[in-house]
C-alpha atoms as an extended CHARMM CRD file, in Angstrom:
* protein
*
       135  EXT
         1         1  UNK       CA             14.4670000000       17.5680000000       14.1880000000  PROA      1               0.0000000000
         2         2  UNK       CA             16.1600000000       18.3730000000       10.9690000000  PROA      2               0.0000000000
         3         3  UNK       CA             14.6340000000       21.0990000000        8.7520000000  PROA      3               0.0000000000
         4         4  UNK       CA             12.0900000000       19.8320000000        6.4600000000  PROA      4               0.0000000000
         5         5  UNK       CA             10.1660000000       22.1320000000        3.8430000000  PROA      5               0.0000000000
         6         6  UNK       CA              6.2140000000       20.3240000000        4.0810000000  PROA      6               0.0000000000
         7         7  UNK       CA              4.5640000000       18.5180000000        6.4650000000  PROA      7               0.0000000000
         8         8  UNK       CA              4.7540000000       15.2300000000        5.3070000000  PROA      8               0.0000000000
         9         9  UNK       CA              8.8040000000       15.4680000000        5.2000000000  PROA      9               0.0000000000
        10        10  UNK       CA              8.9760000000       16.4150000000        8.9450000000  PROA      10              0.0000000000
        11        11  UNK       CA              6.7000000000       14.1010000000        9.6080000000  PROA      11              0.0000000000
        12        12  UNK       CA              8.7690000000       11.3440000000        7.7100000000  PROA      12              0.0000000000
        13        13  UNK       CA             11.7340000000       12.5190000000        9.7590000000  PROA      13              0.0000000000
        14        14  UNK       CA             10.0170000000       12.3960000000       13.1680000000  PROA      14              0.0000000000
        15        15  UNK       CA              8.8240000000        8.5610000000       12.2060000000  PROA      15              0.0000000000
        16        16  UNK       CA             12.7330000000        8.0400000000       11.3950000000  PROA      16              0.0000000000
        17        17  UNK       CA             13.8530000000        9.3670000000       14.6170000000  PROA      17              0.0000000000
        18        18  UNK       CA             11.1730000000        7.8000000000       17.1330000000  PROA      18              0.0000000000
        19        19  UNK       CA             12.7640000000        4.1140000000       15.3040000000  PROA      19              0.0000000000
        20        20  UNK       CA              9.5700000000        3.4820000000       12.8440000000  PROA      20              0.0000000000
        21        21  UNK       CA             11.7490000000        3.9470000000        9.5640000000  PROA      21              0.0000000000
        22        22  UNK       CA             14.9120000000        2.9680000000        8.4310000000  PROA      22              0.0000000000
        23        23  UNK       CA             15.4350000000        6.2380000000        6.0920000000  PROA      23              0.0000000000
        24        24  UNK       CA             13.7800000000        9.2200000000        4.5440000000  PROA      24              0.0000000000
        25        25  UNK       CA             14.1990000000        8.2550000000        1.0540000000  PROA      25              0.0000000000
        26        26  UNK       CA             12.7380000000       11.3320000000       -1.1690000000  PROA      26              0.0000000000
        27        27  UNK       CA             12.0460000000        9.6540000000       -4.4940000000  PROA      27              0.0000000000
        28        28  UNK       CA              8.7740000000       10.8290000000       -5.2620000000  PROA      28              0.0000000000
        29        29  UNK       CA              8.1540000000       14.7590000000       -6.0990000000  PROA      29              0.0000000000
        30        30  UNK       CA              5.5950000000       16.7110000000       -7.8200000000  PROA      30              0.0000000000
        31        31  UNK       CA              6.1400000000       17.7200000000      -11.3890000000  PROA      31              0.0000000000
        32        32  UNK       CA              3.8650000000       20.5890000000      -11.1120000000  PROA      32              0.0000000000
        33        33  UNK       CA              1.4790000000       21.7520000000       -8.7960000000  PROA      33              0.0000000000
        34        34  UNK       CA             -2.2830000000       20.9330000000       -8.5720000000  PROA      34              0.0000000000
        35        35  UNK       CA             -4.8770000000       22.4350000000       -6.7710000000  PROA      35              0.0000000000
        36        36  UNK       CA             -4.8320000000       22.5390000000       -3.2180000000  PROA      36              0.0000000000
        37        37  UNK       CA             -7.5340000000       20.3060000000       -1.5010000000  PROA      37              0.0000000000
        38        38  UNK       CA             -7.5410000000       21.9490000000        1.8540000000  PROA      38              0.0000000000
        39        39  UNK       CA             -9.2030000000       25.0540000000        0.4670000000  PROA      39              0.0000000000
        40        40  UNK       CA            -11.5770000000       23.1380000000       -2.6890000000  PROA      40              0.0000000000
        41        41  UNK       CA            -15.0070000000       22.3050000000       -2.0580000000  PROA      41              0.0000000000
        42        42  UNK       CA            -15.3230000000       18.2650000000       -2.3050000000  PROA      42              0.0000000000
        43        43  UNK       CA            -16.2000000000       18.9080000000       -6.4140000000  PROA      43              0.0000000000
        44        44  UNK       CA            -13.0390000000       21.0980000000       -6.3670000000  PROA      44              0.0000000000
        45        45  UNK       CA            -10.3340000000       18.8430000000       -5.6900000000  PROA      45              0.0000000000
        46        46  UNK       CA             -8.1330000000       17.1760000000       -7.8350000000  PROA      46              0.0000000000
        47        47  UNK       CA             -8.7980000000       13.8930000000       -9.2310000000  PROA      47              0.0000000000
        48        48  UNK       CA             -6.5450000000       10.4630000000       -8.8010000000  PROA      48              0.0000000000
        49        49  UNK       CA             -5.7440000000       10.8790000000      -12.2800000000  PROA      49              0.0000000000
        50        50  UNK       CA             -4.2780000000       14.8880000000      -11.4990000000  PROA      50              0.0000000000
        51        51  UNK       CA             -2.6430000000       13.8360000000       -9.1390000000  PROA      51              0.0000000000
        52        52  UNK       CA             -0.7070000000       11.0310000000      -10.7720000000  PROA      52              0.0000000000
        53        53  UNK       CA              0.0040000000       13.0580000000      -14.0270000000  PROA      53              0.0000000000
        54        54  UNK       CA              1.7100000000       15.6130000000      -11.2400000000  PROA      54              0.0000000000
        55        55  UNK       CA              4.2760000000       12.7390000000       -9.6330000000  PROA      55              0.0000000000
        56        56  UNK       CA              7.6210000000       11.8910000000      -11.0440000000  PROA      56              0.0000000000
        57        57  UNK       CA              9.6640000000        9.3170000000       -9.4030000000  PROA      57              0.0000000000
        58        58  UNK       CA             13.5000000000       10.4330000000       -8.9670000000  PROA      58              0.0000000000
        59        59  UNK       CA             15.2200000000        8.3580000000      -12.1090000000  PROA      59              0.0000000000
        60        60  UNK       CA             18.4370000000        8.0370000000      -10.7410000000  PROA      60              0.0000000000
        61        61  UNK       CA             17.1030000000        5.7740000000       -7.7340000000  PROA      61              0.0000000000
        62        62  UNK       CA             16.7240000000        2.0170000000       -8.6600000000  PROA      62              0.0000000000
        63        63  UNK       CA             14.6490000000       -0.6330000000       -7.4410000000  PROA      63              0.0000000000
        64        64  UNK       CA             15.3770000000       -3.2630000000       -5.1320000000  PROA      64              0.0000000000
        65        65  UNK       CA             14.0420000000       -7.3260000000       -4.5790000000  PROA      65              0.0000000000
        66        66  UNK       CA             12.3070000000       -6.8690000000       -1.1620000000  PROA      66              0.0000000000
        67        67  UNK       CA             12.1310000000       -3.0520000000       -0.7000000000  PROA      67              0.0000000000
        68        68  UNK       CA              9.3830000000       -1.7360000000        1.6640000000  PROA      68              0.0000000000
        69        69  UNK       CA              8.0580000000        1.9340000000        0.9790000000  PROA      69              0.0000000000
        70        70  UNK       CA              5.8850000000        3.7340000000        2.6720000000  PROA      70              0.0000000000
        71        71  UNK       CA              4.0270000000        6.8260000000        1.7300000000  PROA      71              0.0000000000
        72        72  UNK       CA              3.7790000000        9.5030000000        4.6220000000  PROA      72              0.0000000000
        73        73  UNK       CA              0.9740000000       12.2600000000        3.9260000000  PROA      73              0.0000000000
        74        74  UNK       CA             -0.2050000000       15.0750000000        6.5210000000  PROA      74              0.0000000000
        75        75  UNK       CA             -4.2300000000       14.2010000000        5.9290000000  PROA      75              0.0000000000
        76        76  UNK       CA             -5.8050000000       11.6410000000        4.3770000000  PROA      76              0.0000000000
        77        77  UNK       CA             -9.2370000000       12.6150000000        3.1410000000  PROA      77              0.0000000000
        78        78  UNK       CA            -10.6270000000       10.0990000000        0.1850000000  PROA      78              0.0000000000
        79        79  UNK       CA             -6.6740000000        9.1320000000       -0.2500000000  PROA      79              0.0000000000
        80        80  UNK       CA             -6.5860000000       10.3160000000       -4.0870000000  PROA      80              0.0000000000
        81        81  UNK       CA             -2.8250000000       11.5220000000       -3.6970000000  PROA      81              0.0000000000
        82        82  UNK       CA             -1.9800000000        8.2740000000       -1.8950000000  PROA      82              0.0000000000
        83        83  UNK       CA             -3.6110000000        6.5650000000       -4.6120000000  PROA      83              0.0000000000
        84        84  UNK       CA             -1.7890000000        8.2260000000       -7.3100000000  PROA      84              0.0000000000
        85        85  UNK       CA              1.5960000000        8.3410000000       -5.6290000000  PROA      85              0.0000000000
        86        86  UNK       CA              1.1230000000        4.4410000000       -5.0820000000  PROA      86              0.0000000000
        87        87  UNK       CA              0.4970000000        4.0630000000       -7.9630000000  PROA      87              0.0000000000
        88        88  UNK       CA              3.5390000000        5.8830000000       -9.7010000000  PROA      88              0.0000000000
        89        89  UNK       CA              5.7140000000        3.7420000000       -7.1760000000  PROA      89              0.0000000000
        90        90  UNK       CA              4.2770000000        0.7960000000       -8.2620000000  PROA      90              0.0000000000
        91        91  UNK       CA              4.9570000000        1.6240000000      -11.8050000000  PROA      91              0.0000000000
        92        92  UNK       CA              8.6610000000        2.5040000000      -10.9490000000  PROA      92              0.0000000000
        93        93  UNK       CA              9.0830000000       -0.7510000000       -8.3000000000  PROA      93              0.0000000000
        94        94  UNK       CA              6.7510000000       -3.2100000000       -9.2520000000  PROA      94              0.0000000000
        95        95  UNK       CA              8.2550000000       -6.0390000000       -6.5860000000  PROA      95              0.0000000000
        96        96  UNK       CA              7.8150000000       -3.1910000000       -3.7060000000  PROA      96              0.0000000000
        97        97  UNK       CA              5.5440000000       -3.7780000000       -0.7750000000  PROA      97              0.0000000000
        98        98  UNK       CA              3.7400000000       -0.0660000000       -0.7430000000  PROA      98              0.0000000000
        99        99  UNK       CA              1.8740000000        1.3970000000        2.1310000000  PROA      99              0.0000000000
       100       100  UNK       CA              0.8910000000        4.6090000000        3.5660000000  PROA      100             0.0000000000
       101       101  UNK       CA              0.9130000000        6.8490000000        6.9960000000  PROA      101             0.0000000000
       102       102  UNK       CA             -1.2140000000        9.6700000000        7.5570000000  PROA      102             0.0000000000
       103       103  UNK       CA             -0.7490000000       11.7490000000       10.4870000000  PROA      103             0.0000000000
       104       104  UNK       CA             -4.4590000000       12.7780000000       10.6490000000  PROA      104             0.0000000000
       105       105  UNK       CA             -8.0000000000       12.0610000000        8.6520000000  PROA      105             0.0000000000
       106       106  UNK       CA            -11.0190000000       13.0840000000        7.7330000000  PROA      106             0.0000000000
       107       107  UNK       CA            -14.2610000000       11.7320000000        9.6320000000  PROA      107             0.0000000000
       108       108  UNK       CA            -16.7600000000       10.6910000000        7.7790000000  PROA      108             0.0000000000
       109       109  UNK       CA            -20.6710000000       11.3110000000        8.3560000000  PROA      109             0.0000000000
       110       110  UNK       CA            -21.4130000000        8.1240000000        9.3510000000  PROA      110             0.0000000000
       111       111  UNK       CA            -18.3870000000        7.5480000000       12.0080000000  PROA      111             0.0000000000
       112       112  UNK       CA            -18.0910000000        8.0970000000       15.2880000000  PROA      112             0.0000000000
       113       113  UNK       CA            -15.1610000000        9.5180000000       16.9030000000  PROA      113             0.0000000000
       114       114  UNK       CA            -14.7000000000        7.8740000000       19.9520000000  PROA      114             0.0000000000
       115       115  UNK       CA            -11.3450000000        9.5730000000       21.6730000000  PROA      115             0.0000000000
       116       116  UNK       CA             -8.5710000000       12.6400000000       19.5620000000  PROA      116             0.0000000000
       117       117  UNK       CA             -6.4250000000        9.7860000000       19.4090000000  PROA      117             0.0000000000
       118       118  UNK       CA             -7.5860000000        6.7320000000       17.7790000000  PROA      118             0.0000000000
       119       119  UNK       CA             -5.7380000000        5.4520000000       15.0660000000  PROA      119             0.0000000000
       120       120  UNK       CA             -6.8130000000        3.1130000000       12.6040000000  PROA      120             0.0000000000
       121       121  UNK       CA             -5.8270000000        0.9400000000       10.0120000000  PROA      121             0.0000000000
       122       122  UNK       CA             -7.5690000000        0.5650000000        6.4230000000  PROA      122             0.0000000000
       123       123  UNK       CA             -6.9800000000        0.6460000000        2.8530000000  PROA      123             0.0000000000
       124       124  UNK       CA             -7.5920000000        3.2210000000       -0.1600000000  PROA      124             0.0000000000
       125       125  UNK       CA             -8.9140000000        1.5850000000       -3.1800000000  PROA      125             0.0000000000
       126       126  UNK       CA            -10.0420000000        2.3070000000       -6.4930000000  PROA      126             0.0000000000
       127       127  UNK       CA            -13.5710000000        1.9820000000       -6.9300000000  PROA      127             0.0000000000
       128       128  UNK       CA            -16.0500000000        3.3130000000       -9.2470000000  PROA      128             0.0000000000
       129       129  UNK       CA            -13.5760000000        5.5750000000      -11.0170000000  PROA      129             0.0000000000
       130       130  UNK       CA            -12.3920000000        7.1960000000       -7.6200000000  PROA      130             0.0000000000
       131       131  UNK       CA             -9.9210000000        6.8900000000       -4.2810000000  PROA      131             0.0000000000
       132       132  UNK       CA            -12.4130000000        5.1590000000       -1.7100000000  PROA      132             0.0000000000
       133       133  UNK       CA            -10.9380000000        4.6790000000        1.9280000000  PROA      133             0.0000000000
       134       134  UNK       CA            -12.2420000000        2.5900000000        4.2850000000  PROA      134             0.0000000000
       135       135  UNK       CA            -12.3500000000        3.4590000000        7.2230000000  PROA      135             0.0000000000
């Protein structure tokens, strides 16, 4: 595996190297840091809008008619920085088809966890002023 410096990056280049991606393409980074989630309290963490205001999209890459991007992420909780990166891509490729991978998530209250592996598919929306995923 080639050396990657956060989760989400090795994870990017496992998904490459198993035949699920075409390319690692890098073009979204953080601008400055924000709070980390993993260690916030669910009032804590930051909001769609911090999260956005953090990502810059690289401006020397250009968009392309048909271009698929996906977002890779170590753990999806609510999906705020999924949101927000999405969002920024968007905003930099509006013609892109834009989706996500998560490696793990969050279990909410009200689900049942049937088996350690069972993925799922879903979608993280904007509703109410915040990320809401489903499942």
């Amino acid at each position: 595996m080639r050396r990657a410096d956060w989760v989400a990056e090795r994870v990017s280049w496992c998904l490459r190297e198993v035949g699920l991606a075409a390319e690692v393409w890098p073009v979204l980074r953080r601008r400055h840091a924000v709070r980390k989630s993993a260690f916030a309290g669910a009032g804590g963490r930051p909001s769609v809008l911090e999260h956005s205001a953090s990502f810059v999209v690289d401006p020397a890459v250009s968009g392309e008619m048909g271009l698929r991007l996906t977002l890779v992420d170590d753990v999806i909780t609510r999906g705020r920085t999924l949101l927000a990166a999405a969002g920024r891509l968007r905003e930099a490729f509006p013609t892109a088809e834009v989706c996500a991978f998560a490696l793990l998530r969050t279990i909410n209250r009200d689900e049942t966890l049937f088996r350690v592996l069972d993925p799922c598919e879903g979608q993280v929306r904007w509703v109410a002023g915040d990320a809401r995923r489903i499942p």
